[in-house]
C-alpha positions in Angstrom: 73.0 85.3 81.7 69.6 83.3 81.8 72.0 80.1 82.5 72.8 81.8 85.4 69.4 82.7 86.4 68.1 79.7 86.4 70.6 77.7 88.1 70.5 79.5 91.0 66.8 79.6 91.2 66.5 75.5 90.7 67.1 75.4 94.6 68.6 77.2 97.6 72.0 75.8 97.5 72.6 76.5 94.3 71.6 79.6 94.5 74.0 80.1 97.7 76.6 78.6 95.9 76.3 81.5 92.3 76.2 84.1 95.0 79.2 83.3 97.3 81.2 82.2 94.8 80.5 85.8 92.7 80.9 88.0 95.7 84.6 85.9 96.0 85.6 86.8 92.2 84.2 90.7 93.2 86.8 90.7 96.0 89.6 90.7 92.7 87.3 92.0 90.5 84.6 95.2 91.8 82.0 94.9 89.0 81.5 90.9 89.4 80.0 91.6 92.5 77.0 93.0 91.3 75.7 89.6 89.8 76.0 88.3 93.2 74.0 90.9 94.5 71.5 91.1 91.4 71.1 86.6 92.4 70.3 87.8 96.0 67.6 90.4 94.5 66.5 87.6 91.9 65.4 85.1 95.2 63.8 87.9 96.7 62.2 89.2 93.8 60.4 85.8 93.0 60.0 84.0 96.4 60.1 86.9 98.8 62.6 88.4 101.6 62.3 85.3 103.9 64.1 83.2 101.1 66.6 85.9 99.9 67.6 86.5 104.1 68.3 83.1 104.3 70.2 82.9 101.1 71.8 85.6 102.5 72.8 84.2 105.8 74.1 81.2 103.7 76.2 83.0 101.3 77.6 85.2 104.4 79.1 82.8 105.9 80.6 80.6 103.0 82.1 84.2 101.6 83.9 84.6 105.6 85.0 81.2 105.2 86.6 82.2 101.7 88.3 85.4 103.0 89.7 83.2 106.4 91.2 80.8 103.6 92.1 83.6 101.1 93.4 86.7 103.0 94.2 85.0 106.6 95.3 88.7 108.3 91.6 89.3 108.3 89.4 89.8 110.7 87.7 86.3 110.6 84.2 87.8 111.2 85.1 90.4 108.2 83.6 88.3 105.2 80.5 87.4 107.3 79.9 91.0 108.2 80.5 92.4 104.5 77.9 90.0 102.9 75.1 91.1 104.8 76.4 94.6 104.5 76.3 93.8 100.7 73.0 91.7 100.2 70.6 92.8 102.7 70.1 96.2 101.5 69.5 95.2 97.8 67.3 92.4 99.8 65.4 95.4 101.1 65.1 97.1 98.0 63.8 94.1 95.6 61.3 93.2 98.6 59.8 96.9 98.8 59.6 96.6 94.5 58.0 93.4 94.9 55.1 94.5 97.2 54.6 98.1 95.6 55.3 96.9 91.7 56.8 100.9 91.9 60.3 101.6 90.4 59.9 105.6 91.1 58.5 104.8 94.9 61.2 102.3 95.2 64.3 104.1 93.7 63.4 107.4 96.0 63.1 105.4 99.0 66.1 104.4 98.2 67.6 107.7 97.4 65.8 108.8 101.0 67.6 106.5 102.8 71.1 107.4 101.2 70.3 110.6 101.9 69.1 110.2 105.6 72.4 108.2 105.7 74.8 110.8 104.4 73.0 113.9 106.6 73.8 110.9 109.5 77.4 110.5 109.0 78.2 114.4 108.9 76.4 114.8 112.2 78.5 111.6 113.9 81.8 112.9 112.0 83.0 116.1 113.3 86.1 116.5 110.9 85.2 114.7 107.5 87.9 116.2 106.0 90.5 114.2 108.3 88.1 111.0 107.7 88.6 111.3 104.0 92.4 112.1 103.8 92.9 109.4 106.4 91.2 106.8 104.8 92.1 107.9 101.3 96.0 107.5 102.2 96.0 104.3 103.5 94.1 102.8 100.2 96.2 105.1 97.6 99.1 106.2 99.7 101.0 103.0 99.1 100.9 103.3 95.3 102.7 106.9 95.6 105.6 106.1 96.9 108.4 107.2 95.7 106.8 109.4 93.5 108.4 112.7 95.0 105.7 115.1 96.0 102.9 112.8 95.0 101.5 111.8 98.8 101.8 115.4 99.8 100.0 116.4 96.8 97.6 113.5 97.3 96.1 114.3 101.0 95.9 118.0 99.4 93.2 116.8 96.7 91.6 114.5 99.4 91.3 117.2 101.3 90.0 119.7 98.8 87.2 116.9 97.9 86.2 115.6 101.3 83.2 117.6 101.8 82.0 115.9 98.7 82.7 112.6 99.2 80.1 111.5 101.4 77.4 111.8 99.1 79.6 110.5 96.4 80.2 107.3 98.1 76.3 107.1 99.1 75.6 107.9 95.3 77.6 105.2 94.4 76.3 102.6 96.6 73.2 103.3 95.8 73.6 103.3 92.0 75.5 99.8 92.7 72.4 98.7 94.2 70.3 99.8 91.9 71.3 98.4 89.0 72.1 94.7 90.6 67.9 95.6 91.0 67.5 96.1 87.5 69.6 93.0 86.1 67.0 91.0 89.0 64.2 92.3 87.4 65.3 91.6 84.0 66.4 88.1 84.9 62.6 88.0 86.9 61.0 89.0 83.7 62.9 86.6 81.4 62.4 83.5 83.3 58.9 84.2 84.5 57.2 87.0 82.3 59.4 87.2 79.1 58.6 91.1 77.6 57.6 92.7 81.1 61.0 94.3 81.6 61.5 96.3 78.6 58.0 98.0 79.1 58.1 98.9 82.8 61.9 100.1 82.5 60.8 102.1 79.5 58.0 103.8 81.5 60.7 105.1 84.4 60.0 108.5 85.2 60.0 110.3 88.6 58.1 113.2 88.5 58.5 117.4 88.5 58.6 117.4 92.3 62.2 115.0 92.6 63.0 116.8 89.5 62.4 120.6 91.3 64.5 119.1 94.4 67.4 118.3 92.6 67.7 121.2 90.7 67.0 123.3 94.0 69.9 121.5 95.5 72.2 121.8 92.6 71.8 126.0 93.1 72.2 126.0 96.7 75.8 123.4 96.4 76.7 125.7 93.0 75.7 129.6 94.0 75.3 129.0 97.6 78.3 127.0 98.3 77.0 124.4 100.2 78.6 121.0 99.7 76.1 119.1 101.7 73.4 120.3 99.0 75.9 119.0 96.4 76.2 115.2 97.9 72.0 115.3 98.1 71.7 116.2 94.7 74.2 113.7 93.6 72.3 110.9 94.8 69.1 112.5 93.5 70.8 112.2 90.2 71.4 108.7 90.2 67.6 108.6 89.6 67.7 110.9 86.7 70.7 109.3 85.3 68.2 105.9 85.2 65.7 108.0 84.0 67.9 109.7 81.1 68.9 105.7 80.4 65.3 104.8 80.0 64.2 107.8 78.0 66.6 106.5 75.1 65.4 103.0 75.6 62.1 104.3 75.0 63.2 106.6 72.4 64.6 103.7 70.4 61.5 101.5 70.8 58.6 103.8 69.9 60.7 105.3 66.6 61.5 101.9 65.5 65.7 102.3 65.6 68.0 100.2 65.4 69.6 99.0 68.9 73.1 100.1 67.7 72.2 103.1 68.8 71.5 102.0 72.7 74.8 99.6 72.2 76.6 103.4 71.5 75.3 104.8 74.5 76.5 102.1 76.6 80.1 101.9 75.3 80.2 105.9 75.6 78.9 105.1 79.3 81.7 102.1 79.8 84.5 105.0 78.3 83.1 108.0 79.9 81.2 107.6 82.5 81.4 111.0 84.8 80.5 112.6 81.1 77.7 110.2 80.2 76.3 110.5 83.8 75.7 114.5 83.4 74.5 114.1 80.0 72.2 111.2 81.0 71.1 112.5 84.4 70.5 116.3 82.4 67.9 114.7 79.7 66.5 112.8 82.9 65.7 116.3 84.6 64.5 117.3 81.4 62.3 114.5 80.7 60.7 115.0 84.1 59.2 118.2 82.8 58.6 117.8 79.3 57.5 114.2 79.2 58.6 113.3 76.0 57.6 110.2 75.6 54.4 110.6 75.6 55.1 113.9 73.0 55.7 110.6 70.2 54.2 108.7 68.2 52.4 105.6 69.4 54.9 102.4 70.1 55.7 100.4 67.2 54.6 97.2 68.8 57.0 94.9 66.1 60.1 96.7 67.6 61.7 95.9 71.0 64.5 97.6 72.4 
């Protein structure tokens, strides 16, 4: 991973060249794309927005010329369009990081703007519901035919879910571009400021007040019924889920434990992740109030985690 770092900061068309050429592997293969994004973060991270639009603007167009070649039926502006769609919000997000040096103000910015985004899209969408099945069917539809009742049944649990969905697909996005953040940050430190990482992850922690709205959101979406509560406090909870994450990092480090133990968590979160997202998110909202890492005993400074 540092091979990679550094070969795509040594100059701008290399770097354009990592970038495009992961976001065309993460058109087979989802999760590849976040390294593409996490390059795009790196440049802006280190040499500022400026540099990382360019790059950017670069990588855009050599990932439309890749779809034209690769998937002719479409649209030939369609690769151009979804690589600024993909980089420039991650751009955004590593430049607001760099300037404030703030994970918690960044990450909640972030979660603000999901948020604005999702309370935006039910007041230009009239029906969701039909949005959700529509779109649903055409991406899943095909793999159920000729499986009796299974489109039928299907649009019914599309239907069921759509008021949901919204803030699930924000939740998502914004968790995707969060951690192509952290991986920039890491890649940042370890070039440039080996040792930073570990100790400003380990510190995450956003505070009683985001922990008080998402719980406040979670009773209104559970005992109120109010789905639109639920989405909000689903993207809310992609901070705490970072949060739970770095309350076991720094768990690990200041008692002196063996990294297996941080290896287990992330091959429960690679097997489970819905289940390891509650638990993670839950000791996140926890931590927000009892601040338990500050309840331990000092750091072992000969440990790293």
């Amino acid at each position: 991973m540092r091979f990679l770092a550094e070969f795509a900061m040594q100059s701008r068309g290399r770097a354009v060249g990592a970038v495009s050429g992961f976001a065309v592997v993460g058109m087979l293969l989802p999760p590849v794309a976040l390294l593409s994004s996490a390059l795009v973060a790196l440049v802006a991270l280190r040499l500022g927005a400026g540099q990382a639009v360019l790059v950017t603007a670069f990588s855009a167009l050599a990932l439309g010329a890749a779809m034209f070649v690769l998937v002719p039926e479409a649209p030939p502006m369609a690769g151009v369009l979804a690589g600024f769609v993909q980089w420039l919000p991650v751009v955004a997000l590593a430049e607001l990081l760099r300037r404030t040096i703030s994970w918690p103000l960044t990450l909640q910015i972030g979660a603000a703007v999901a948020g604005a985004a999702v309370l935006l899209v039910h007041l230009l969408v009239p029906d969701l519901e039909s949005f959700w099945a529509a779109a649903g069917m055409s991406l899943l539809g095909p793999l159920m035919e000729g499986a009796g009742n299974g489109a039928e049944e299907l649009e019914a649990a599309l239907r069921q879910a759509a008021p949901y969905l919204t803030g699930l697909a924000a939740g998502i996005v914004l968790l995707s571009l969060t951690l192509s953040l952290v991986l920039a940050r890491y890649w940042q430190a370890l070039l440039y400021n080996p040792g930073a990482f570990g100790e400003e992850f380990r510190a995450l922690q956003f505070g009683r007040a985001a922990s008080a709205a998402t719980l406040g959101l979670l009773a209104a979406g559970h005992f109120g019924g109010v789905p639109l509560a639920m989405e909000l406090a689903f993207i809310l909870g992609v901070l705490f889920f970072l949060q739970g994450i770095a309350l076991m990092h720094g768990l690990t480090h200041r008692q002196g434990m063996s990294s297996f133990w941080l290896v287990g968590m992330y091959v429960l979160m690679a097997l489970a992740l819905p289940q390891m997202f509650l638990l993670l998110a839950t000791l996140g909202v926890v931590d927000a109030w009892a601040d338990i890492r500050s309840r331990l005993a000092p750091e072992n400074s000969n440990t790293d985690s």
